[in-house]
N, C-alpha and C positions, 0 to 999 in steps of 0.2 A: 411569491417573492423569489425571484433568483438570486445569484451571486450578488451579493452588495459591495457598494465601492468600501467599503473597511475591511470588508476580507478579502477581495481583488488579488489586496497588491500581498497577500500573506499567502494566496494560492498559489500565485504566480510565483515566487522566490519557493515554497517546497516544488513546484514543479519543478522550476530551472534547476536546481538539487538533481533532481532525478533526473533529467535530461544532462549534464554533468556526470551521474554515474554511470548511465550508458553511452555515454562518448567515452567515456573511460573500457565499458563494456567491450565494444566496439576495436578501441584501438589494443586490447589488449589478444583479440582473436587474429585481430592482424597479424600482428607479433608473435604468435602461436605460445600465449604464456602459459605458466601450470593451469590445469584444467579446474580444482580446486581452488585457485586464487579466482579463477574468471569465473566462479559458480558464487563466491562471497561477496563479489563486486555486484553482479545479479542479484543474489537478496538483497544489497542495499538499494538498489535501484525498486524492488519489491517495496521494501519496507518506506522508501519514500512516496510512491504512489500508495502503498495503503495508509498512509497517514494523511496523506492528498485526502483521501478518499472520506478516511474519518472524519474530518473537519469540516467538506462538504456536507456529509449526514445529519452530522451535529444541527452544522446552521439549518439543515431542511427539516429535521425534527423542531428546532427552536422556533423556525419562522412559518414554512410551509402549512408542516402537520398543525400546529397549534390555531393556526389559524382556519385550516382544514375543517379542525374537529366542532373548533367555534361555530361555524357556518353550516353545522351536521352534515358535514361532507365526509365522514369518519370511514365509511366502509371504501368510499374510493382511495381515501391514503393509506389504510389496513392491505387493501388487495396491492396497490404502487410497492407496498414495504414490501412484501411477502417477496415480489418479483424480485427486487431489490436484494435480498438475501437471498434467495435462491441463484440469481445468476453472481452474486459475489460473495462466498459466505464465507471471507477471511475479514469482512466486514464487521462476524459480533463473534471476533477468535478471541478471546481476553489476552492482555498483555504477555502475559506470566505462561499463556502456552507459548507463544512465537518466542520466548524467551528460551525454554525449555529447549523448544526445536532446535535454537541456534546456538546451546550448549552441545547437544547432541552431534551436528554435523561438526562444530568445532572438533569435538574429541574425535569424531572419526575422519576428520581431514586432518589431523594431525598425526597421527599415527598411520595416515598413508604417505607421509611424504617424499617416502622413495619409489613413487607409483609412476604408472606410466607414465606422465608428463613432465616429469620432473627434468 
């Protein structure tokens, strides 16, 4: 099972979000703004495709894999996941680090804010 029309239209509005932050991304390089601001605008734009990304999963574990496993198809969606985290492994980052993260650059973009771009 792929994308279902109930998640569709819920994929489609976090995309547009992200698509939104990187216009935003975009016009703010133009404008040559602090380098710091256009790097925060960037992880939002991150952090909207990785919740893109989440929700997909979700439903492919919910729907795909389960039905996968049902069908003793298990080692072919076992080896698909593995791929799966390997080529994107902010995939199973827990909340509570990327939060962490974005405590971190917070305090040290802040305390650069007489830096180069300023």
């Amino acid at each position: 099972m792929a994308i279902t029309a109930e998640s569709k239209e819920k994929l489609k509005s976090r995309l547009a979000k992200a698509i939104g932050h990187l216009n935003a991304v975009y016009r703010m390089v133009d404008e040559e703004k602090y380098c710091i601001d256009v790097l925060h605008q960037l992880k939002a734009v991150q952090a909207a495709l990785d919740k893109t990304s989440a929700v997909i999963l979700k439903q492919h574990l919910e729907t795909c894999v389960v039905q996968a496993i049902q069908a003793q198809d298990s080692e072919r969606v076992i080896e698909e996941l593995m791929q799966v985290f390997k080529h994107a492994p902010s995939l199973y980052t827990s909340d509570d680090e990327v939060a962490a993260e974005a405590v971190v650059i917070g305090k040290i973009s802040s305390s650069k804010q007489s830096g180069c771009c300023g």
